[in-house]
MIGULO-480883 format. One record per residue (C-alpha): x, y negated, z. Coordinates in nm, 3 decimals. Layout:
REM residues N
[[X; Y; Z]] ...
//
This chain:
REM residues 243
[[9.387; -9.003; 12.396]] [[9.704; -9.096; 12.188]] [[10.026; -9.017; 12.357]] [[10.142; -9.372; 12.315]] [[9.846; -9.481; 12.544]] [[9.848; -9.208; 12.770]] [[10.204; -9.284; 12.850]] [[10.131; -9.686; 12.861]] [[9.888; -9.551; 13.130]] [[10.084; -9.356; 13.313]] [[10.303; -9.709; 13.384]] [[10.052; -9.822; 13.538]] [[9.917; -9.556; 13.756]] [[9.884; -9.696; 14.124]] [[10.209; -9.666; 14.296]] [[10.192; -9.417; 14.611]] [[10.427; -9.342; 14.909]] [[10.524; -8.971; 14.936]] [[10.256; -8.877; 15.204]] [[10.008; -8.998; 14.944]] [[10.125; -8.793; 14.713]] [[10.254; -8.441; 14.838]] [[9.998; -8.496; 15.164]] [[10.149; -8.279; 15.430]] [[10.418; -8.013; 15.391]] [[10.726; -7.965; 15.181]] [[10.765; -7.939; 14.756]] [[10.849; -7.757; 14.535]] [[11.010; -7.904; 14.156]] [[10.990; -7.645; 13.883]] [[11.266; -7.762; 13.629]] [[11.261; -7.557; 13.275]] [[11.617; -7.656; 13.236]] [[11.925; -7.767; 13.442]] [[11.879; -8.073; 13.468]] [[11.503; -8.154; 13.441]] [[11.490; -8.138; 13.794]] [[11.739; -8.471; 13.808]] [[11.611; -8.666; 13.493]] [[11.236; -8.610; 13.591]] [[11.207; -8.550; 13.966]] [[11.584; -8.685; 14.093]] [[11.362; -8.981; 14.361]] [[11.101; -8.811; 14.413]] [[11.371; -8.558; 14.579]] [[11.557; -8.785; 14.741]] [[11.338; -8.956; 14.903]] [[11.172; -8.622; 15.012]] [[11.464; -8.539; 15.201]] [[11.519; -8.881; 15.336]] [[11.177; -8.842; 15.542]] [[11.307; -8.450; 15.616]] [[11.032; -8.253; 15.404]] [[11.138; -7.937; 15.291]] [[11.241; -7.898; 14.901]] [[11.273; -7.593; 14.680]] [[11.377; -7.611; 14.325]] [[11.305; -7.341; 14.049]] [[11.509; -7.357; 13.767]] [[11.307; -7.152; 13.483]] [[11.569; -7.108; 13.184]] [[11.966; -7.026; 13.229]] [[12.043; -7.359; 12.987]] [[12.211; -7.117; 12.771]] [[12.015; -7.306; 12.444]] [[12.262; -7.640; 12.489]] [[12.555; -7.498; 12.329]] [[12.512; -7.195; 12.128]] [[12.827; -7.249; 11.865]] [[13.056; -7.303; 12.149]] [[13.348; -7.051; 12.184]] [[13.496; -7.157; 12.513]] [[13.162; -7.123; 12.648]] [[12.993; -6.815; 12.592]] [[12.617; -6.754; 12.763]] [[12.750; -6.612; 13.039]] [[12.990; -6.877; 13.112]] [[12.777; -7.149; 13.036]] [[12.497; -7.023; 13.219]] [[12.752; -7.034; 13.527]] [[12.891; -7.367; 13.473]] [[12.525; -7.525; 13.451]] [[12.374; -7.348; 13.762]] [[12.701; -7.486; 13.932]] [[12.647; -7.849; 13.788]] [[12.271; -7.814; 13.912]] [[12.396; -7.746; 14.277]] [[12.646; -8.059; 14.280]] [[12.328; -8.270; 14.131]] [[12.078; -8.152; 14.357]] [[12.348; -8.207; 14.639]] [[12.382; -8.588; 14.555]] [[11.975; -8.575; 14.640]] [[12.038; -8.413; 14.981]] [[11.964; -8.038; 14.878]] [[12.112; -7.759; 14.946]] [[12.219; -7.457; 14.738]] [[12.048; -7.239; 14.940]] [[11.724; -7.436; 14.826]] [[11.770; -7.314; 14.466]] [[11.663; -7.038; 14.273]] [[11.765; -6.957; 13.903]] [[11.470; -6.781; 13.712]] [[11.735; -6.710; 13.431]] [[11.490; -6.677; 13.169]] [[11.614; -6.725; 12.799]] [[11.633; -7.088; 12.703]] [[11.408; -7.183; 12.425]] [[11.196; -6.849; 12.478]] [[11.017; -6.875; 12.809]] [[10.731; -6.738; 12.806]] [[10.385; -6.829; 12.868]] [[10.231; -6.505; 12.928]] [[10.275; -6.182; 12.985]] [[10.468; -6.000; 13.300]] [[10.800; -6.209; 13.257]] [[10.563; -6.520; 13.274]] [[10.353; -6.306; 13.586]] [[10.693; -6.268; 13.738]] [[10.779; -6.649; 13.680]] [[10.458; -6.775; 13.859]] [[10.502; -6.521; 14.162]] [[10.833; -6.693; 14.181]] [[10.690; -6.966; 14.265]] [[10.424; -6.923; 14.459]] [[10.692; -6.794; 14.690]] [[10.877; -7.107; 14.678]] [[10.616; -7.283; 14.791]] [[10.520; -7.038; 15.072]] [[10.883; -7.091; 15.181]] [[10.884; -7.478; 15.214]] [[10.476; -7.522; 15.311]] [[10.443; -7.677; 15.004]] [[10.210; -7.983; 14.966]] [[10.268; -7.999; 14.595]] [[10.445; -7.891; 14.312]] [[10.569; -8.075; 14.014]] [[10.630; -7.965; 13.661]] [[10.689; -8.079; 13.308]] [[10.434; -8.228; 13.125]] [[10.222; -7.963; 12.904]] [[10.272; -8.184; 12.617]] [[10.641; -8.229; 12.668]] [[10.781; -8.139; 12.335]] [[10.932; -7.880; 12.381]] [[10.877; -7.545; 12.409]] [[11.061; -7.435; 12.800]] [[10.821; -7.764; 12.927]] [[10.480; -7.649; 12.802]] [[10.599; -7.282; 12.918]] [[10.684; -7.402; 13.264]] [[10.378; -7.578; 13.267]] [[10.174; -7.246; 13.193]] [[10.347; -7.054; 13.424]] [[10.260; -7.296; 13.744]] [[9.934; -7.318; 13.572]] [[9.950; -6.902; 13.632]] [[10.096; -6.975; 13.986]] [[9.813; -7.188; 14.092]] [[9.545; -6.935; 14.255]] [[9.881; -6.853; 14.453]] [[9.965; -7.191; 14.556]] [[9.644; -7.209; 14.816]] [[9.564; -7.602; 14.886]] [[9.928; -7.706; 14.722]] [[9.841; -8.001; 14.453]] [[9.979; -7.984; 14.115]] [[10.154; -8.263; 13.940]] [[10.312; -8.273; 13.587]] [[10.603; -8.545; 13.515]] [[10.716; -8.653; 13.137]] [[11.034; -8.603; 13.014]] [[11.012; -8.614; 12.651]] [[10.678; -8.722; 12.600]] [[10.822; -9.078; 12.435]] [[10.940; -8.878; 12.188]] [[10.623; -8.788; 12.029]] [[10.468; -8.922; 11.699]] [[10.231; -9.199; 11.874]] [[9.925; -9.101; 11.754]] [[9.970; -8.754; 11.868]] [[9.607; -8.647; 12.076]] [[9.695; -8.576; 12.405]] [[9.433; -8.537; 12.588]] [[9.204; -8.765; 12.867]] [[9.386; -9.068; 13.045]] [[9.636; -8.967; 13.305]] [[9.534; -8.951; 13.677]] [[9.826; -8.940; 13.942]] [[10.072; -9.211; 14.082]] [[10.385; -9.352; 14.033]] [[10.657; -9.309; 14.311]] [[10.909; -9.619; 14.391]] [[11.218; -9.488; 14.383]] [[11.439; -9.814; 14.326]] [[11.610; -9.717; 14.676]] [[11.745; -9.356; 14.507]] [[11.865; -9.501; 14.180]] [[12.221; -9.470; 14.244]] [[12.206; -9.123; 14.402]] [[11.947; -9.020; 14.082]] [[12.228; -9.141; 13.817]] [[12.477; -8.952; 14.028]] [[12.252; -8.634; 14.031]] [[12.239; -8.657; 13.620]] [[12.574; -8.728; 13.573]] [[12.668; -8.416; 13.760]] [[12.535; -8.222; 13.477]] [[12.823; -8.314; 13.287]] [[12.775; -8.072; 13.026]] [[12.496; -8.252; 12.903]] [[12.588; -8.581; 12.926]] [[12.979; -8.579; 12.831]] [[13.200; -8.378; 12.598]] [[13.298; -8.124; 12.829]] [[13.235; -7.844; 12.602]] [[13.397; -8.018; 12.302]] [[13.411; -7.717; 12.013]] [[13.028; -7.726; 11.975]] [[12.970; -8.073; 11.798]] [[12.580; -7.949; 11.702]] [[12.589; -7.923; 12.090]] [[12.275; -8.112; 12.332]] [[12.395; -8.498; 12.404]] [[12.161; -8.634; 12.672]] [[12.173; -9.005; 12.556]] [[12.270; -9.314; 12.756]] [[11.933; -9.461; 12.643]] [[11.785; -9.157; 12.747]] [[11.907; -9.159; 13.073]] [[11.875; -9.496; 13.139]] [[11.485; -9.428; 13.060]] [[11.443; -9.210; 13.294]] [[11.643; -9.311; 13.535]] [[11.412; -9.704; 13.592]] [[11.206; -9.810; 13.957]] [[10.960; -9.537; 13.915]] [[10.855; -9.135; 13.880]] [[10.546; -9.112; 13.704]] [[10.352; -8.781; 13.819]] [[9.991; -8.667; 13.634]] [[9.765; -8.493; 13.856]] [[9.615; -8.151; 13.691]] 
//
């Protein structure tokens, strides 16, 4: 299937409440990057916590791929200042910081094998162990980009781990994808209405203000997360493909 179609599909996937779709039991979001975990799974958090289910987040990369000409922010201090902007966004969806876990694996070079991958998946397995997961939700394998179709593999390694836990993948860059790219059969899943969590979803982005505003202003090849972009994203509903 074309991945103009697939995602015309995925619009219309039948809209589900949350019990539908996690069943019982908490959930875990497995974000490559800082900030995947907002632009991608930001309701579907939020309204998680609203009806008290448990949430764990696993962050995959350490971000450190956004700015890499930047003197005032090193690696070290960048990977810092984005694992604190993920706590304040995850906070404005009722998280906790004891709720996240920072895989620190090298942005742009996860891999999708292998015993760092092995590592990865055991990672979380035990995040869902932790929170009874019901689910867990990851990038799209076709995601264009390299961190999203790692993560993917490495929940796709976590899976004989994850007992009766469904798996769901949700787009983030997929749009951005010549149309006629083959992407496989037509998407099963749902959609999740999460009109009621806008406001606390745009809050939970904009608290990654790294990648949305010129905070680190001496790297101008730096990552710009796009007010078109975000606005995307950011519309009634979460679109999640069952795998």
């Amino acid at each position: 299937m074309r991945v103009d179609d697939f995602l015309t599909a995925a619009d219309r996937l039948p809209v589900a409440d949350l019990a539908t779709l996690v069943g019982a039991g908490g959930l875990v979001v497995v974000a490559p990057h800082p900030d995947d975990e907002s632009l991608g799974c930001g309701g579907l958090i939020a309204e998680a916590r609203r009806l008290g289910r448990p949430v764990r987040l696993v962050v995959v990369s350490d971000g450190c791929g956004s700015h890499t000409h930047s003197k005032l922010y090193p690696p070290e201090r960048l990977r810092s200042l984005r694992e604190d902007e993920t706590r304040r966004a995850v906070s404005e969806l009722g998280m906790g910081p004891e709720d996240v876990s920072f895989l620190r694996l090298p942005d742009a070079h996860v891999p999708s094998d292998g015993p760092t991958a092995e590592a990865a998946a055991n990672a979380v397995a035990e995040a869902a162990r932790a929170c009874g997961a019901g689910a867990v939700f990851v990038t799209w394998r076709h995601d264009p980009h390299c961190d999203h179709q790692a993560s993917a593999a490495i929940v796709a390694l976590a899976r004989p781990r994850l007992g009766m836990a469904r798996v769901y993948e949700y787009p983030v860059w997929g749009w951005t994808l010549p149309p006629e790219t083959e992407v496989g059969p037509e998407p099963r899943g749902y959609r999740l209405d999460v009109s009621a969590h806008r406001d606390a979803k745009v809050r939970a982005v904009n608290a990654h203000a790294s990648q949305t505003t010129d905070l680190i202003a001496d790297d101008p090849e730096g990552f710009r997360l796009e007010a078109q972009m975000i606005e995307r994203l950011c519309g009634p509903h979460e679109r999640f493909v069952a795998v």
